[in-house]
C-alpha positions, 0 to 999 in steps of 0.5 A: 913168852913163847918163841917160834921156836918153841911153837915148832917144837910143839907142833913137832911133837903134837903130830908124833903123838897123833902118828902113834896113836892113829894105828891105835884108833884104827885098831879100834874101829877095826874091832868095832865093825869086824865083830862076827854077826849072830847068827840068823834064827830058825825063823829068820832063816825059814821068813827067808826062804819061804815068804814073800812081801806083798806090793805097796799098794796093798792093804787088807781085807776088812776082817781079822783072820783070813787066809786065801790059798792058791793050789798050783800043779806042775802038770795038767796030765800025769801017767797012771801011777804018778805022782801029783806035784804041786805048789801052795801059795798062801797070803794073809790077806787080814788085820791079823797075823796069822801063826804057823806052828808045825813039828818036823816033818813039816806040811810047808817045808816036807810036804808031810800030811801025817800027825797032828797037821792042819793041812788036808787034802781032798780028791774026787776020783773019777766017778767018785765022791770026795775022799780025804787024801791019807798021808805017807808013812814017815819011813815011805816018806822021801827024804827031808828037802831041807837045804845042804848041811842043815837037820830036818826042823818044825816051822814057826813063824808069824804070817803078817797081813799081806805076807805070802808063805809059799811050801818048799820045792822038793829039788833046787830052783823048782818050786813044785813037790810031790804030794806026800800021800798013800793015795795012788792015781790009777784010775784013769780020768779026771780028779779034782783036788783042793787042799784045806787049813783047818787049825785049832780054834776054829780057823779054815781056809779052802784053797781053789779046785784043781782038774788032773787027768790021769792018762795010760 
């Protein structure tokens, strides 16, 4: 038959073995939620900078793939021999994703219009007809606006009904950059400007049209 004696004993011992013990089970819970995360994805990364969710309440056109552009400018007037600066805000505004695919330097996050690029420009200068707008050399280009400490790279991601996908900004916290083209403004007067996605397949989309008044 047990004593009281022997019940403290017992109790005595049970609370050493919990006071070993416990380091030992911190320890490993310790290792359980201290384990470093994987490192973000390319497409993680690029889905953080240059998307944006749509509002609750949103809900998408009746059709498959559709693609609406809006084409901002920093400035109504430039300088002749300026550069144009802009800003494209595109949503996916049907059923569908819609996928980007672009080799470095990109159109979204360089601004590049050169190789295989399914973004276009249009201009009609001054008392002129329409013109595509030819792109930059690569060794005239700028230098990448990729963040500091990160290489050039292409984009490819999945634009999700109601997603925005917004191009870079060519300086910290502006979101505006400067059109990558060999086409000069130095004709003074009124151009009218849209920009055009038309890749493989038979997709197109056309954005809205701009007024830029070239001023001396």
């Amino acid at each position: 038959m047990d004593t009281p004696l022997a019940w403290k004993r017992a109790r005595t011992a049970f609370r050493w073995i919990c006071l070993l013990l416990l380091p030992l089970a911190g320890a490993c819970r310790n290792d359980q939620t201290s384990a470093p995360a994987a490192p973000p994805t390319a497409e993680q990364k690029d889905r953080r900078e240059l998307l944006r969710q749509p509002k609750q309440e949103w809900k998408p056109e009746n059709t498959p793939r559709k693609l609406n552009m809006l084409l901002l400018t920093d400035k109504a007037k430039i300088r002749k021999g300026a550069a144009f600066r802009y800003r494209l805000e595109m949503q996916n505004v049907g059923r569908e994703p819609l996928s980007f695919k672009e080799t470095a330097p990109s159109f979204i996050k360089d601004g590049s219009l050169c190789g295989a690029n399914a973004f276009k420009f249009y201009a009609v200068p001054p008392g002129g007809k329409e013109r595509l707008l030819p792109c930059k050399a690569p060794d005239a280009v700028r230098p990448s606006t990729a963040p500091a400490g990160e290489p050039e790279s292409g984009l490819e991601l999945d634009l999700q009904p109601g997603e925005y996908l917004l191009t870079r900004g060519s300086g910290p916290g502006g979101p505006f950059r400067e059109l990558q083209t060999a086409f000069r403004f130095d004709a003074l007067g009124t151009y009218r400007l849209k920009a055009v996605y038309a890749p493989a397949g038979g997709f197109r989309a056309v954005s809205n049209t701009v007024a830029l008044e070239v001023v001396p």
